[in-house]
Structures are given as structure tokens and as C-alpha cells.
C-alpha positions in Angstrom: -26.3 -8.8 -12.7 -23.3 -8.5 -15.0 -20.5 -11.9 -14.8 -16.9 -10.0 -14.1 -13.6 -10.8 -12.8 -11.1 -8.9 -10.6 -8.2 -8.5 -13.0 -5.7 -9.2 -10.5 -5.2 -12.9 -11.6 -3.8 -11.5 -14.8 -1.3 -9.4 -13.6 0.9 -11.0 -15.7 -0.3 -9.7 -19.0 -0.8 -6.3 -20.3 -4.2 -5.1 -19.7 -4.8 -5.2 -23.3 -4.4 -9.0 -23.5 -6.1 -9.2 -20.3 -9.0 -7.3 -21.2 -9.5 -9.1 -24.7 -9.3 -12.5 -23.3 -11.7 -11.8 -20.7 -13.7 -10.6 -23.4 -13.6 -14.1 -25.2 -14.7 -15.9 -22.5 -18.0 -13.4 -22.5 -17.3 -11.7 -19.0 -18.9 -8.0 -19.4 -17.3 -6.1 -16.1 -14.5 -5.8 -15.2 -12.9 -4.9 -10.8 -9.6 -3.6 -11.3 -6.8 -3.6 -8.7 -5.3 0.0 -8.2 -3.0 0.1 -5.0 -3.1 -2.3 -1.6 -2.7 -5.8 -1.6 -4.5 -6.3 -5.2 -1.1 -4.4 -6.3 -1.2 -1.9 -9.5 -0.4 -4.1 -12.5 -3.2 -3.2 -14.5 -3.9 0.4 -13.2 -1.6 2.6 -11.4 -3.3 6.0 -10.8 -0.6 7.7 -10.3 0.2 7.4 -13.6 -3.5 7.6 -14.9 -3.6 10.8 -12.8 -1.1 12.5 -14.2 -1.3 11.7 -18.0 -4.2 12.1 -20.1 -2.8 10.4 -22.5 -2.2 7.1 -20.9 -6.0 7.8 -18.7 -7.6 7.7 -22.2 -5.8 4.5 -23.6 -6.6 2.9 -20.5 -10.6 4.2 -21.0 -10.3 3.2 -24.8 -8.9 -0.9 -24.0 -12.5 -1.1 -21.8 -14.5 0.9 -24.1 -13.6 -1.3 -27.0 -14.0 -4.4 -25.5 -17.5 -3.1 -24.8 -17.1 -3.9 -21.1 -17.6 -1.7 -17.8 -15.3 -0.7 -14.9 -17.5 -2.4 -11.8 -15.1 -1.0 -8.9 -11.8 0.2 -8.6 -9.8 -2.1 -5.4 -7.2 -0.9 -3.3 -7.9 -3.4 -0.2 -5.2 -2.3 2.3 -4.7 -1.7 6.6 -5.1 2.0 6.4 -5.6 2.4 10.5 -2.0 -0.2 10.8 -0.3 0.9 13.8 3.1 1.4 12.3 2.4 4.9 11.0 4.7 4.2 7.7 2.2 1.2 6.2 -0.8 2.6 7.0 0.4 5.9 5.0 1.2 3.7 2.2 -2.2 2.3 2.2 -4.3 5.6 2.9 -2.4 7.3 -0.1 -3.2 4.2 -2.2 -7.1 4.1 -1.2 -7.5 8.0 -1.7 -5.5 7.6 -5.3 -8.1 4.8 -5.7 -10.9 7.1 -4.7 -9.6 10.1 -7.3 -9.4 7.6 -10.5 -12.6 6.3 -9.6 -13.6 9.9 -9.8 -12.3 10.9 -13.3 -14.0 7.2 -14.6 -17.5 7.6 -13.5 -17.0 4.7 -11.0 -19.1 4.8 -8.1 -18.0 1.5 -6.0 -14.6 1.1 -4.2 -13.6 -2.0 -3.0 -11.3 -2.6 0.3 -10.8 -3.5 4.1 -11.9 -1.9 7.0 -8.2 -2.3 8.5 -7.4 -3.3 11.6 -5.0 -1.1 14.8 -2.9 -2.1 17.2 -4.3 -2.5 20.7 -2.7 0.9 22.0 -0.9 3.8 20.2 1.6 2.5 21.3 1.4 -0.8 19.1 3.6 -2.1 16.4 1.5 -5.1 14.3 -2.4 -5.6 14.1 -4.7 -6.8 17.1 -7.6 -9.0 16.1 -9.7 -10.0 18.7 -11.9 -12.8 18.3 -13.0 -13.3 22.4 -14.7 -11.1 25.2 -12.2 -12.9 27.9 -10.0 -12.1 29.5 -11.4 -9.1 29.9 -8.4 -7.2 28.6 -9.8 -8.4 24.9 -12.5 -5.9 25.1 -11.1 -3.1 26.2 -8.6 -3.2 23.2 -11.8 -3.8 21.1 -13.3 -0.5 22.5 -10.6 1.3 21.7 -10.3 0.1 18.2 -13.2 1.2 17.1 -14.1 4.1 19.2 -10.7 5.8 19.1 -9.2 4.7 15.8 -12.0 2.9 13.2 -14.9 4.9 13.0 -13.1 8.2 13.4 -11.0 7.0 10.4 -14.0 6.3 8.3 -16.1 8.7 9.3 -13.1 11.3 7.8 -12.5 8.9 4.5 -15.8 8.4 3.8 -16.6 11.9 3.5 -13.5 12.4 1.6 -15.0 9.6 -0.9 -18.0 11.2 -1.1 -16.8 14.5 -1.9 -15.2 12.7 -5.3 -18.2 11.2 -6.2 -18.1 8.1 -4.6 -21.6 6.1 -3.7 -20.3 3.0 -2.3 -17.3 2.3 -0.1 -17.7 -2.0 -0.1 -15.5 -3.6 2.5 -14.4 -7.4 1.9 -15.5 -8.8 4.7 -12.4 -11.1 5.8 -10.9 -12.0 9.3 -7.9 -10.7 10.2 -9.9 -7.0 10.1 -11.9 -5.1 12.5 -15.3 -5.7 9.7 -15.3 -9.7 9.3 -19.0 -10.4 8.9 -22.5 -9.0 9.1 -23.0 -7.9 12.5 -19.2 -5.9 11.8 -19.9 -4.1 8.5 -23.6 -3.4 9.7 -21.7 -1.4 13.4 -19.7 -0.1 10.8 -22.4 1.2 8.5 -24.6 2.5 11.6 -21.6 4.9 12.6 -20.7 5.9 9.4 -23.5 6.3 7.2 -24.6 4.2 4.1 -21.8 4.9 2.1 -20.5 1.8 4.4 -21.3 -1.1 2.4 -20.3 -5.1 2.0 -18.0 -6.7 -0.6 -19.8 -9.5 -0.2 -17.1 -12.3 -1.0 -18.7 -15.8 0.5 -15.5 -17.6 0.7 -14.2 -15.4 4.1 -18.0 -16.7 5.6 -18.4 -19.8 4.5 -15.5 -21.2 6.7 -16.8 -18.8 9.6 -19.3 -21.1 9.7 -21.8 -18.5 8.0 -24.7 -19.2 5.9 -24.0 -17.0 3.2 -27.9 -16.7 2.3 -28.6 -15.8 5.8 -26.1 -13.2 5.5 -27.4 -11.7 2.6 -30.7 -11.4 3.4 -29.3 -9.6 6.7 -27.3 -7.3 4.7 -30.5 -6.5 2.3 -29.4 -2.9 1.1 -26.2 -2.8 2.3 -24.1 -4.7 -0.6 -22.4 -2.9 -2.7 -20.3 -5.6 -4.5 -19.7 -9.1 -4.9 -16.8 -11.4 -4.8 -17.6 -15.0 -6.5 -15.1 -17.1 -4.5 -15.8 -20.6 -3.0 -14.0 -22.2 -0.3 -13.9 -25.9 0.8 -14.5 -27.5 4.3 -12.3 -30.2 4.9 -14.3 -32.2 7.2 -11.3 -35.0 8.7 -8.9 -31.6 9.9 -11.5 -29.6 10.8 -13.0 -32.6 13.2 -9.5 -32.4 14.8 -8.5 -28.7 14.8 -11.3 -26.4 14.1 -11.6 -23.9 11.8 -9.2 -21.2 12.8 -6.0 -22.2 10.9 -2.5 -20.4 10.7 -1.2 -23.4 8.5 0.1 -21.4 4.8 -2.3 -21.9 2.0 0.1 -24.0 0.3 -0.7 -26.6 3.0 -3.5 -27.8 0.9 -3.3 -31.2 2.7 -3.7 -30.1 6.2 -5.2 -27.0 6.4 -9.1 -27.0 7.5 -10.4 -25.0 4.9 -9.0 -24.1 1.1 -9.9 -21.2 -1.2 -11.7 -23.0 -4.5 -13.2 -22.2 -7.7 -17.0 -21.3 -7.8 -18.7 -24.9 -7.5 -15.5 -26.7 -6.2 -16.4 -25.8 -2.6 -20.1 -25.8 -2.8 -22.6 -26.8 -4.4 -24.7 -26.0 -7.9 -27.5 -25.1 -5.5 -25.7 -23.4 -3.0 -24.7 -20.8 -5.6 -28.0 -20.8 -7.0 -30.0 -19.5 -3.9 -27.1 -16.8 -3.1 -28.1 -15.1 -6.4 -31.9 -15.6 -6.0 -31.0 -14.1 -2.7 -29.0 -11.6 -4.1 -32.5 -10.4 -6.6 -34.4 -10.3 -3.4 -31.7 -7.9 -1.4 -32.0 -5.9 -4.4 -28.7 -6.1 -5.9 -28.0 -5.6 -9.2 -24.3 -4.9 -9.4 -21.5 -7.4 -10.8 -21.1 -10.7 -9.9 -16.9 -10.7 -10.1 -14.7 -13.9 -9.8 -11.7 -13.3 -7.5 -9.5 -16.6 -8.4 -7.4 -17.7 -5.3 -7.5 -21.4 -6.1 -4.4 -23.3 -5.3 -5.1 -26.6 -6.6 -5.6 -25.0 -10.2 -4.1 -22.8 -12.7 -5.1 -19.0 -13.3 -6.6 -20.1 -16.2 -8.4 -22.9 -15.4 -10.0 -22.0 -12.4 -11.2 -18.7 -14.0 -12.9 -20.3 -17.4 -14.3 -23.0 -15.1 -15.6 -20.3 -12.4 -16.9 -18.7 -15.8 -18.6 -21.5 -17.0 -20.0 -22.4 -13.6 -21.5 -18.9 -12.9 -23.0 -18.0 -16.3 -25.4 -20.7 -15.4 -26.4 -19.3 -11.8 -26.6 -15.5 -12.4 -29.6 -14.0 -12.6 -29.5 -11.3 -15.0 -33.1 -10.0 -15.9 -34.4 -7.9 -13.0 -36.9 -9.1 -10.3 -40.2 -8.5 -12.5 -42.4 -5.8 -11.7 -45.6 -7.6 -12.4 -46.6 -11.7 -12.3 -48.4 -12.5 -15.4 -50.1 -15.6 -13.7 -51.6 -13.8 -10.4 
């Protein structure tokens, strides 16, 4: 496993500085956001597309630095019922999908998207109960009518271009939100379905994020190293399911943290022995989305945390001592 970052928390600075202090802090991959919600400070491919030029600066910054490009993101709603957005987010995936392709990069990162609950919608439907009964019909439809012919088109299209892994980030608010989801998903699909595997969406599902790895053995195609805290006194009262904003740091039920500030040493440490045993030996990349701390901070501390944890020699072929 190699320690990297999605670049998107230094948006701020040109990719040069970005890459060179990431660099200095010994990271050695790098996820970079091209289109969607992760935006296109760092990479815009319709520029890299369309310019050698700038395609091999961009190549020469990472080649120097003597790092590697993990995945290229463009997390987005491509199935979003208004017709306008969920253009804006297919171009960006399949601009995503064609950089990848002149890089070498194998692994694009996203969401599965979720429709409406009829064509004749205008927002997103997640549904989250079988009853009333109306619930699962709108379910059916979803995926029957809308997700899985999507994919099924998109990931051959992704295929085509040279692309092995298609990893959603498994996050509520989408049709693929945990396992059981991505794994439907997969089965429809093919194996070009795979997880982002990003513990912080599970963890205040109430998921073990061990157990979920081991269920997902084979099908992980990246990781996200996010952490996210529990706070036991709101949840007691309220739950988990909160629409409170993240700024609400007080009275929300569950924050996003720094790696170690939401669980445990150990915690961490049995998701990457898991991790060896699933056979995954892909990147290990902070996504920083802690409010309570700086960009900075929370990344060198996340840094510090998880170059302790990872696991980078590869499960050993042999034991010496049986």
C-alpha cells in the first residue's frame, strides 16, 4: 500500500506547490479531482485534452516529484433527474475516463448517482424504507429502469479507454451506500464495479468497517482514509440520520474527523490488516473534510497517524517459522 491524498484540499494552490508539499510530508500517490463535486482545480481535462503542451507539464510536476497518479475523481449524480445536471456530470465523468486514458490510470473514482422516483421527477429520491409500499416501487424503478442500464452503458464506455476499475464512494444520499449496494451493483454490471472504500460514510451507518471489507474481498478498488466521530449524548436523543449543516459541529450526531480523531489506533490498524487479507494493494488516500481543523493540520496529522498503520510490504508468500 502506498500513503496518498486526494488533492482537492489544496485547491487553493497551484499543483506545483501542492504536489511538492505533499511530497515533503513523504505522501507517494497522489487522487486527483477532475470534474463533479471534487471540482477541477488541479486538473481540468478539458484543457489537458486538448493541449499537449500543458498534458505534459502536468505529467512532468508528478514525474518529478517521483510520485504516482492513484485515480482520477469526478464523483457526480450522472442519472439526476433534471436532464441539464446530470449532463454536466456524465460529460465530466467521461472527460475523467479519457484523461485517465492518455495517463495510464486504471482506477476512477465516483458515485453511483441517484434518479428521481419517476421521469417525471425534478430532485433525487433516496429511499431508505420498504413501507409504505410506495418506497419500493420507486426503488425498483431506480435501478431497473435508470441505474444499471446507465452503468452497464458507462462502464463499457470506460472499458473501452482502458479503464480496470470504476470505484464508487460508497455514501448515503446515492443509490450504492454500502456493501450489500455496490455488491447488486457489481453483480449487474460486471467487475469493473468496484468500492471506494471510504470508512467515514459507514462508520456512522452503524457499519463495521472490517466486516465490510472482508465482505467486499475483491471488490475494492480504492480507498478513502477518512474518520468520523460518534457523538454519543445527540445520537442518544436523535439518531443517526442528521440533516443539521456540518458546521453544526455542536449538535450534529456524527462529524467528519481526521484519521485517529474518530477512532481509534486499533481501529485503523485492523482495517489495513484487513485490507492485506482482501488483497488490496492500492493507495491508502486521505480525503480531509475535518471541520474542527485546518487543511493543513488535519492532513499532516492524518499523515503522521497513517504512516504508522499502513501496511506496505505484501502479504508474504511463505512463513519462515512453519
Amino acid at each position: 500500500m502506498k500513503l496518498g491524498v486526494l488533492t482537492v484540499l489544496l485547491g487553493d494552490r497551484p499543483f506545483k506547490e501542492a504536489v511538492a508539499y505533499l511530497k515533503s510530508l513523504g505522501v507517494e500517490a497522489l487522487e486527483i479531482g477532475c470534474g463533479g463535486y471534487p471540482g477541477k482545480a488541479h486538473c481540468d481535462p478539458e484543457v489537458l485534452l486538448n493541449d499537449e503542451a500543458k498534458l505534459a507539464e502536468f505529467k512532468a510536476v508528478i514525474d518529478e516529484a517521483g510520485m504516482t497518479i492513484a485515480a482520477l475523481s469526478a464523483h457526480g449524480n450522472p442519472v439526476h433527474p433534471n436532464k441539464e445536471i446530470a449532463e454536466g456530470f456524465r460529460k465530466d465523468f467521461e472527460n475523467c475516463v479519457l484523461l485517465a486514458e492518455k495517463l495510464g490510470v486504471k482506477t476512477v473514482v465516483t458515485f453511483s448517482g441517484c434518479p428521481g422516483d419517476s421521469a417525471r421527477s425534478k430532485y433525487p429520491n433516496w429511499v431508505t424504507c420498504p413501507w409504505p409500499e410506495d418506497f419500493l416501487e420507486i426503488l425498483e424503478w431506480q435501478w431497473k429502469k435508470v441505474l444499471i442500464p446507465y452503468w452497464k452503458k458507462t462502464a463499457k464506455f470506460a472499458a473501452e479507454h482502458g479503464i480496470e476499475k470504476i470505484a464508487f464512494e460508497m455514501h448515503p444520499g446515492f443509490c450504492v451506500y454500502n456493501p450489500e449496494t455496490l455488491l447488486r451493483l457489481r453483480k449487474a454490471v460486471g467487475p469493473i464495479i468496484t468500492a471506494n472504500f471510504d470508512p467515514s460514510h459507514l462508520f456512522w451507518q452503524g457499519i463495521d468497517p472490517v466486516a465490510a471489507i472482508r465482505e467486499l474481498a475483491g471488490a475494492i478498488g480504492h480507498f478513502h482514509a477518512k474518520d468520523t466521530r460518534i457523538e454519543p449524548y445527540n445520537t442518544a436523543k436523535n439518531g443517526v440520520l442528521d440533516t443539521k449543516h456540518y458546521g453544526d459541529e455542536l449538535n450534529r450526531s456524527w462529524i467528519f474527523r481526521s484519521v485517529g480523531y474518530g477512532h481509534d489506533h486499533q481501529v485503523w490498524c485492523d482495517m489495513m490488516s484487513q485490507l492485506v487479507l482482501a488483497g488490496y494493494e492500492g493507495a491508502i488516500c486521505i480525503e480531509h473534510e475535518d471541520s474542527l481543523m485546518s487543511s493543513e493540520e488535519g492532513l499532516e496529522k492524518a499523515v503522521d497517524f497513517l504512516k504508522d498503520v499502513i501496511i506496505k510490504s505484501k502479504k508474504p508468500g511463505g512463513l519462515f517459522w512453519a
